[in-house]
Backbone as a chain_set.jsonl record, in Angstrom:
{"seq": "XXXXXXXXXXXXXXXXXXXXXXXXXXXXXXXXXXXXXXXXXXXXXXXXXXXXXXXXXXXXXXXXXXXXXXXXXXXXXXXXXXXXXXXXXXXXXXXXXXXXXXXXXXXXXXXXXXXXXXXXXXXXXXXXXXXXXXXXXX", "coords": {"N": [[-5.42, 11.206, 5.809], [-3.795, 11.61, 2.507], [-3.728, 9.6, -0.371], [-0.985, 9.265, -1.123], [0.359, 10.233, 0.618], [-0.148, 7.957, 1.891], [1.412, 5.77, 0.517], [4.017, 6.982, 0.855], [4.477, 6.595, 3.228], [4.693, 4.206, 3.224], [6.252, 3.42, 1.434], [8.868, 4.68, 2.553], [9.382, 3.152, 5.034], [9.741, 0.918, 3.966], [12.015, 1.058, 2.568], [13.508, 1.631, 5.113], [13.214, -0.89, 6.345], [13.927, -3.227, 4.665], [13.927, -6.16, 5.123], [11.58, -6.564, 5.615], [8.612, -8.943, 4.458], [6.462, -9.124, 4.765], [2.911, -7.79, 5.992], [0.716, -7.538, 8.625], [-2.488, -6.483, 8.23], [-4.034, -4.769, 10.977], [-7.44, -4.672, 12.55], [-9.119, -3.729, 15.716], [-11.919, -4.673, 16.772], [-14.631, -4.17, 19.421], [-14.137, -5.3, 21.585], [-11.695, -5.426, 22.089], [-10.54, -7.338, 20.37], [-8.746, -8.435, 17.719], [-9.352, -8.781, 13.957], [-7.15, -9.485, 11.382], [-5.689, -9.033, 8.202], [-3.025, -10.127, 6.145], [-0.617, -9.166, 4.082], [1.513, -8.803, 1.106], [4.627, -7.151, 1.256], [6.12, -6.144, -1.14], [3.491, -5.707, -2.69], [2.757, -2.73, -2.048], [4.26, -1.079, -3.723], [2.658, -1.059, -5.892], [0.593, -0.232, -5.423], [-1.483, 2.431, -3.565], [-2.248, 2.229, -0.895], [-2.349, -0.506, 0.948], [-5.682, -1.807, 1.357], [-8.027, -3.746, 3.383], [-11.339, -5.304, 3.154], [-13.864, -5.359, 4.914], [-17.184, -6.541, 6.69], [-19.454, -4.609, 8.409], [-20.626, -5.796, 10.347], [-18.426, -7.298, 12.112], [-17.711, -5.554, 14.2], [-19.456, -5.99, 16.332], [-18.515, -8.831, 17.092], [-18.672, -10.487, 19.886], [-16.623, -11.533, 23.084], [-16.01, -14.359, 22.051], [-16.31, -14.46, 19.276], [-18.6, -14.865, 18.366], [-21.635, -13.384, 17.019], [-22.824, -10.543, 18.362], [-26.661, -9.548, 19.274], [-26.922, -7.128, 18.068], [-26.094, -6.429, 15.437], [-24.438, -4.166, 13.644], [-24.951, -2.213, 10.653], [-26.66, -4.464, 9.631], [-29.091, -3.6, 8.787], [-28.49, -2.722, 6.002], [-27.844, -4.946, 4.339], [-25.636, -5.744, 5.092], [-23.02, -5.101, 4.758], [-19.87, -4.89, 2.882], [-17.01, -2.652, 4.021], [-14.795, -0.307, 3.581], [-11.575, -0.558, 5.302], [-8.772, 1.282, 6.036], [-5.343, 2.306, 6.32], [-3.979, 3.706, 9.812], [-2.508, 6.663, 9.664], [1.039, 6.561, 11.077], [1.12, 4.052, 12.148], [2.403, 1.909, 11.266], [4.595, -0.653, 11.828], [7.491, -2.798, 12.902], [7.187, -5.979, 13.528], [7.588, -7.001, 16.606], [7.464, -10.118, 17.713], [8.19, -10.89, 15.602], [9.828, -14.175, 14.676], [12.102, -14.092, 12.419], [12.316, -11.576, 11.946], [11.1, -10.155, 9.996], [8.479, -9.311, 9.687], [5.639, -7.179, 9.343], [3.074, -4.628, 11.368], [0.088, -2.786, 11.158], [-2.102, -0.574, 12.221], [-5.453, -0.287, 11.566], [-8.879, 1.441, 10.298], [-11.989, 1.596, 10.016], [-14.288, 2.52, 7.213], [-16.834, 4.874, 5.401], [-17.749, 4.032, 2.387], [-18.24, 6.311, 1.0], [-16.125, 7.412, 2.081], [-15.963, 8.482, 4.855], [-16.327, 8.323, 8.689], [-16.994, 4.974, 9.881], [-19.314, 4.597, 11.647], [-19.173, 2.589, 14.208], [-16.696, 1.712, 14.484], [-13.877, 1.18, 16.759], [-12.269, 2.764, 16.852], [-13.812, 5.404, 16.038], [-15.494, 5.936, 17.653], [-13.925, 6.576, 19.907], [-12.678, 8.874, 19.462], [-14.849, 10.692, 19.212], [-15.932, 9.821, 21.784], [-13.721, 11.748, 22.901], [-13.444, 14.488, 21.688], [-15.757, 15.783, 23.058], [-15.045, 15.438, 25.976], [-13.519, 17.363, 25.475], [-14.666, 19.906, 24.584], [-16.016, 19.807, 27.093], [-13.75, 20.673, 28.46], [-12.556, 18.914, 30.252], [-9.552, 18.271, 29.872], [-6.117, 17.688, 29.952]], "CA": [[-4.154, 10.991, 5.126], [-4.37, 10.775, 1.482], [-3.18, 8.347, -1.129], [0.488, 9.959, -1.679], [1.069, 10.36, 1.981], [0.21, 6.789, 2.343], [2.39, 5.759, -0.244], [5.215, 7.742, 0.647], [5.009, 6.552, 4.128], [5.112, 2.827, 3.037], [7.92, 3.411, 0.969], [10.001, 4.976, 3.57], [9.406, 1.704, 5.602], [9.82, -0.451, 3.543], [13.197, 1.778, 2.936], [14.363, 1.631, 6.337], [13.597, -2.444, 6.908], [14.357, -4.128, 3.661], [14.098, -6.951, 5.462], [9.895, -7.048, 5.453], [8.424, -9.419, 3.319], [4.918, -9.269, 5.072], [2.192, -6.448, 6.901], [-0.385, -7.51, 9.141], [-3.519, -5.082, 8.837], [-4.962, -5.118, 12.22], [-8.621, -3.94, 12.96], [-9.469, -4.037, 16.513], [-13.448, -4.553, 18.01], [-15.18, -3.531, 20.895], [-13.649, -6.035, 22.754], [-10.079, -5.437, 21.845], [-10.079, -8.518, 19.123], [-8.002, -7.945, 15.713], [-9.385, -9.316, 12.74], [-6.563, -9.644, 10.338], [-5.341, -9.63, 6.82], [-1.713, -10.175, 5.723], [-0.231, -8.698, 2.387], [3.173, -8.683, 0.814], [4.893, -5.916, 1.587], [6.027, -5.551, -2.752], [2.594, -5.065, -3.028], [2.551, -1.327, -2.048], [5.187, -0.627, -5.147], [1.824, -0.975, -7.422], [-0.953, 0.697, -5.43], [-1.066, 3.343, -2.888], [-1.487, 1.725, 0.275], [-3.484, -1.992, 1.035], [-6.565, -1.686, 2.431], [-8.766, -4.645, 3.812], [-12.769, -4.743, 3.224], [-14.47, -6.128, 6.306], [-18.203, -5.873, 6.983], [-19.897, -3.764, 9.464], [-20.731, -6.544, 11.811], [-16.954, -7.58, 12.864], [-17.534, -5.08, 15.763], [-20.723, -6.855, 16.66], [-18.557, -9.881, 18.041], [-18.155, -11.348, 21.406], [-14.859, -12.289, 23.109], [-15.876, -15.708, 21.811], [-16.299, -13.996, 18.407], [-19.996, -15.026, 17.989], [-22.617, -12.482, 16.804], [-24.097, -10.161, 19.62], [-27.983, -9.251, 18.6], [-26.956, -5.783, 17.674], [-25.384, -6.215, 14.462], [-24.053, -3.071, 12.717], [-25.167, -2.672, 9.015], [-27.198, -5.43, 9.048], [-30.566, -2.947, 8.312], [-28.214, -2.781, 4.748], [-27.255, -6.043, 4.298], [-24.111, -6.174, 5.931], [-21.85, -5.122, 3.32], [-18.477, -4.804, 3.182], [-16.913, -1.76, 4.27], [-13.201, -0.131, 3.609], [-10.877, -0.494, 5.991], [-7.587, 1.977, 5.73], [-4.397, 2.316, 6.919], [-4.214, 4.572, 10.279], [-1.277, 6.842, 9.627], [2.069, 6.293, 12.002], [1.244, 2.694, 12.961], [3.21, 0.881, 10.555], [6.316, -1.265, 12.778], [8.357, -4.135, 12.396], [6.314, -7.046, 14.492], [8.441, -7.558, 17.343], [7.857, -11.103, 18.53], [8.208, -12.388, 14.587], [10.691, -14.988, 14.71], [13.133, -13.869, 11.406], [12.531, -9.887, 11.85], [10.503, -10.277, 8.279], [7.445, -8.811, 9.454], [5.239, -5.864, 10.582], [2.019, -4.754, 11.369], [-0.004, -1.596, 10.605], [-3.696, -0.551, 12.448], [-6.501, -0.247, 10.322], [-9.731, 1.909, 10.471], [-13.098, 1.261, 9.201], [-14.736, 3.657, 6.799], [-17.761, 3.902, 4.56], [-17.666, 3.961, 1.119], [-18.008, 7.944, 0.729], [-14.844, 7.828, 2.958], [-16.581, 9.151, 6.501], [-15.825, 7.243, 9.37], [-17.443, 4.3, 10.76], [-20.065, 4.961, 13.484], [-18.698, 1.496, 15.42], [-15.396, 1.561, 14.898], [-13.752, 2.017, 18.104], [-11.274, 4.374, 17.055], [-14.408, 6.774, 16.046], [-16.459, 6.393, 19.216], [-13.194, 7.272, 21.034], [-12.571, 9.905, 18.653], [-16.125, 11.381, 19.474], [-15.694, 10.757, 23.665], [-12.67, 12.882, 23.377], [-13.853, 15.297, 21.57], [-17.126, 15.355, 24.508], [-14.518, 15.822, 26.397], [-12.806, 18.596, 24.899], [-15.767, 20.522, 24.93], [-16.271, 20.383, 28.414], [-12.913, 21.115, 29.153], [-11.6, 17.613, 30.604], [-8.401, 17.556, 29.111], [-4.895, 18.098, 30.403]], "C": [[-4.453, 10.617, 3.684], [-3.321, 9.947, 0.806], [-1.524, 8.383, -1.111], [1.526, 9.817, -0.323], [1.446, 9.194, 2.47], [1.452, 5.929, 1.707], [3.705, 5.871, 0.055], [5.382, 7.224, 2.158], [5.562, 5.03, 4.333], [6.607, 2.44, 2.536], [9.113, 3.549, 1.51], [9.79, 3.916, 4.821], [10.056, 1.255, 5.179], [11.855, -0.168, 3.122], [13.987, 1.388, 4.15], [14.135, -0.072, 6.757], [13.126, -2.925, 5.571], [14.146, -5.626, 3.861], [12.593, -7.557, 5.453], [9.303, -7.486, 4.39], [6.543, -9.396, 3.715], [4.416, -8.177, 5.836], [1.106, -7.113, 7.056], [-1.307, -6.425, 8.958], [-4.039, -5.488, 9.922], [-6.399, -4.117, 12.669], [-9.12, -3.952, 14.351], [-11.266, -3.679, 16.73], [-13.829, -3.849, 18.797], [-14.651, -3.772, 21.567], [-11.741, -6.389, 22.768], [-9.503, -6.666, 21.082], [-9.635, -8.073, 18.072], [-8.793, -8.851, 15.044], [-8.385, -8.485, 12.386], [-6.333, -9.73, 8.937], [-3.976, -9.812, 6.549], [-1.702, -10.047, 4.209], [0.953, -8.896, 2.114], [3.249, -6.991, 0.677], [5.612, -5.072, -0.263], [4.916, -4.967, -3.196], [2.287, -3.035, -3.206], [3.262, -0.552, -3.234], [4.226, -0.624, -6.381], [0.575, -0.381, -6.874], [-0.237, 1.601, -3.8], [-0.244, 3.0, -1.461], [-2.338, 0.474, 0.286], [-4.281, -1.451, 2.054], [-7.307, -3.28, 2.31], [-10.304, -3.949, 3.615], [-13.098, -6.248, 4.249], [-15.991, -6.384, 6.246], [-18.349, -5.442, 8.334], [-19.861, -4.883, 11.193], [-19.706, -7.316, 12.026], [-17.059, -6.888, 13.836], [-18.958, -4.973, 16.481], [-20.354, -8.369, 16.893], [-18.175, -9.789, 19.572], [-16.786, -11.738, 21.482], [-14.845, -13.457, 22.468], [-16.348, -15.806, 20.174], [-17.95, -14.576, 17.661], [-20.259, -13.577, 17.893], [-23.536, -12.03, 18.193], [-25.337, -10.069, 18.575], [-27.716, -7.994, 17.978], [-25.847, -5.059, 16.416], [-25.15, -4.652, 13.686], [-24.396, -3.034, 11.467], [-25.737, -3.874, 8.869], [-28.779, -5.123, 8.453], [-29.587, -2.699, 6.45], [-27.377, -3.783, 4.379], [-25.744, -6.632, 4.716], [-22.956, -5.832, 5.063], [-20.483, -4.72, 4.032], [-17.851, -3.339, 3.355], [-15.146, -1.611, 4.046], [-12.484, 0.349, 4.924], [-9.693, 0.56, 5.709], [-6.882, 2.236, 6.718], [-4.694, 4.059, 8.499], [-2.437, 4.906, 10.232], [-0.034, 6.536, 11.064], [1.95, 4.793, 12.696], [1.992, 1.593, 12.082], [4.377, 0.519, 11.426], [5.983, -2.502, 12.326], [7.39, -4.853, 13.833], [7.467, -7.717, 15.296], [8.746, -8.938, 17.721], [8.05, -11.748, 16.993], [9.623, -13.189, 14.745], [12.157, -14.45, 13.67], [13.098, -12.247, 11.044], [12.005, -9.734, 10.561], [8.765, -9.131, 8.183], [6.885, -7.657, 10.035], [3.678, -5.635, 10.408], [1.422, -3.087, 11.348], [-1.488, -1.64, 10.782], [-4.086, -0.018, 11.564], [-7.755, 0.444, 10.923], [-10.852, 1.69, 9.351], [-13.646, 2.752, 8.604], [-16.311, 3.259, 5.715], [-17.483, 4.366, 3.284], [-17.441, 5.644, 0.749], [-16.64, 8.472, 1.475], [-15.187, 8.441, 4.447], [-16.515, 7.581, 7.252], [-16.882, 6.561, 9.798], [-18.048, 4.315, 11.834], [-19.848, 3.918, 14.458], [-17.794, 1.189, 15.63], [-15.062, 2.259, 15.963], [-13.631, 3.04, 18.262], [-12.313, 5.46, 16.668], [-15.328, 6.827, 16.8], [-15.286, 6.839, 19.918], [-12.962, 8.515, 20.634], [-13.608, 11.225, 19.195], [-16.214, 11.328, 20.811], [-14.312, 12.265, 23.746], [-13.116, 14.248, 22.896], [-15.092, 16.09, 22.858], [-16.269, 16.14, 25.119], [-13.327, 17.06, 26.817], [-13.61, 20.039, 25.193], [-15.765, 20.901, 25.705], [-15.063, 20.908, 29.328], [-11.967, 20.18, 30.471], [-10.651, 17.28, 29.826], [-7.354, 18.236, 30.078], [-4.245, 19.23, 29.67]], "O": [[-5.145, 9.634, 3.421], [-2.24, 9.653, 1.316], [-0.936, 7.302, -1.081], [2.709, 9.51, -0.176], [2.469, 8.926, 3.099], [2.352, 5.486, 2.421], [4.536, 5.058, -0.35], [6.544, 7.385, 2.53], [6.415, 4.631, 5.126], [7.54, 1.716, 2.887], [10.143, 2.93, 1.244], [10.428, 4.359, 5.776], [11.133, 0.996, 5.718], [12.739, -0.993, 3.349], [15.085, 0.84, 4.053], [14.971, -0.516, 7.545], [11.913, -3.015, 5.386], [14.175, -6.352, 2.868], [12.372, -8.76, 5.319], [9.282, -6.795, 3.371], [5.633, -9.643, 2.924], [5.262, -7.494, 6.413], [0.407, -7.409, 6.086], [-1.001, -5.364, 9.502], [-4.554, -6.606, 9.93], [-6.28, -2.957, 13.062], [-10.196, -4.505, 14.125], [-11.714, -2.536, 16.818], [-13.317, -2.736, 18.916], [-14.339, -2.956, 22.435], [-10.973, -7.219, 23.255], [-8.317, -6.992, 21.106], [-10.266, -7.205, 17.47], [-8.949, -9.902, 15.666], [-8.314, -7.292, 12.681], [-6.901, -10.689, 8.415], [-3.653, -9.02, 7.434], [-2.435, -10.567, 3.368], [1.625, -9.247, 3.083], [2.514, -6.084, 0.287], [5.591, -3.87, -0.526], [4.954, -3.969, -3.915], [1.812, -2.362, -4.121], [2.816, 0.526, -3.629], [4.577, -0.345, -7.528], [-0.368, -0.056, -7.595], [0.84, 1.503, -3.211], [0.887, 3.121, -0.991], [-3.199, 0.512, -0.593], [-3.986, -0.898, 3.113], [-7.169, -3.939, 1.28], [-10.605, -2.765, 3.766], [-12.776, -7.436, 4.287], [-16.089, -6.507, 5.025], [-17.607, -5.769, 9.26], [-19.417, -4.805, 12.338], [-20.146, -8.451, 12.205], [-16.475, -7.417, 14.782], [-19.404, -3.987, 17.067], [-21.249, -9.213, 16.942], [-17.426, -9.0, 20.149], [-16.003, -12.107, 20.606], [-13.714, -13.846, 22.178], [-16.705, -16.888, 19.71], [-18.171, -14.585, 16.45], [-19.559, -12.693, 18.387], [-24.412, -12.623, 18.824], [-25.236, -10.374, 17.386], [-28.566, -7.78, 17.114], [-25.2, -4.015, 16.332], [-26.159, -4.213, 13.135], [-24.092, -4.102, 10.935], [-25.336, -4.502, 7.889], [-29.507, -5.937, 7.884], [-30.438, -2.461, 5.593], [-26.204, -3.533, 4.099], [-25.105, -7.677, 4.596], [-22.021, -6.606, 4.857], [-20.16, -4.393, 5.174], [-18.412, -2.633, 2.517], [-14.355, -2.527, 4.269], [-12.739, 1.406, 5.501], [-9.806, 0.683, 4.49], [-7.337, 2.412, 7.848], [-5.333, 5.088, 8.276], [-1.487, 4.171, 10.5], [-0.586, 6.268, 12.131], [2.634, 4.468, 13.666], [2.028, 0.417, 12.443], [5.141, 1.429, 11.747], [5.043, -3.077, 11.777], [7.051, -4.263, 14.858], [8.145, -8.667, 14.903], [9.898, -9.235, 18.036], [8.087, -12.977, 16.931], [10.577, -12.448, 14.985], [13.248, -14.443, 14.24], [13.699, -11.743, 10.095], [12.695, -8.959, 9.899], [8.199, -8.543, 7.262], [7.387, -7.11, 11.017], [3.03, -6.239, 9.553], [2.243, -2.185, 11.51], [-2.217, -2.311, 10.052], [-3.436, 0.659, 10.767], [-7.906, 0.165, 12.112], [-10.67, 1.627, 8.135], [-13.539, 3.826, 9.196], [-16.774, 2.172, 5.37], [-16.776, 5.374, 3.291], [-16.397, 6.028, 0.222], [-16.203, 9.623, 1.46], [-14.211, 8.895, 5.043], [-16.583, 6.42, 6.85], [-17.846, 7.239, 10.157], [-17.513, 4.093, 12.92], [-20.262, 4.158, 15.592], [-17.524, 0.507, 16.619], [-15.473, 3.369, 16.303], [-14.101, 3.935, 18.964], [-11.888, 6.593, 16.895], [-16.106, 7.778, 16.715], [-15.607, 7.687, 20.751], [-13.038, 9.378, 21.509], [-13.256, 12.368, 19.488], [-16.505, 12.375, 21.389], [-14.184, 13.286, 24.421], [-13.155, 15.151, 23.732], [-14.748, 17.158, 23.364], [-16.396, 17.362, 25.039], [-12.68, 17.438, 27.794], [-13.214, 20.991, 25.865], [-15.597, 22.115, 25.819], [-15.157, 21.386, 30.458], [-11.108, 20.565, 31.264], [-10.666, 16.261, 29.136], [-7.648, 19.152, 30.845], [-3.143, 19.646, 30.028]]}, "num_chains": 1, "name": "protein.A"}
């Protein structure tokens, strides 16, 4: 999705609930944990779309969010990596209390823009495909 699309899809949000003053980014783990960032939702009126920078080893914790041994990017010092919006997940955050907020999954990437070899969403990305291949699909 590029910059314009993202843009244009924030806008037409932010269009249809006037009412959002905040956007969770959510990144999920291995283990189905979010790390978080929260932005203002004016923000997007001056850049494309918000992205979050993470490093690699966030999907190198434990349910108990310690460090397994098998850190990600830690043979290049662990650096920080861009996160970006995954298109169609932007919604209003159902359980917020004053209908103000929403939340919007996030995908890890690396700097040249190619995806993340530990983010979930591109190991699932890569079983399905597997699976495509062999002709396990519906």
């Amino acid at each position: 999705m590029c910059d314009s699309d993202r843009l244009q899809e924030a806008q037409d949000f932010l269009a249809q609930h006037p009412e959002v003053q905040s956007v969770d980014l959510l990144i999920s783990d291995s283990t189905a944990c979010s790390a978080a960032s929260a932005c203002r939702a004016t923000t997007w009126s001056a850049c494309s779309m918000p992205a979050m920078r993470l490093p690699a080893s966030v999907f190198a914790l434990d349910v108990w969010h310690n460090h397994r041994g098998d850190r990600p990017g830690l043979a290049s010092g662990d650096g920080d990596r861009t996160c970006s919006p995954v298109a169609g997940t932007l919604v209003t955050t159902p359980w917020a209390k004053h209908g103000n907020q929403a939340q919007m999954l996030m995908t890890m990437e690396e700097d040249d823009g190619t995806p993340f070899v530990c983010d979930p969403r591109q190991l699932l990305k890569r079983l399905l495909s597997r699976f495509t291949a062999m002709a396990l699909t519906q």
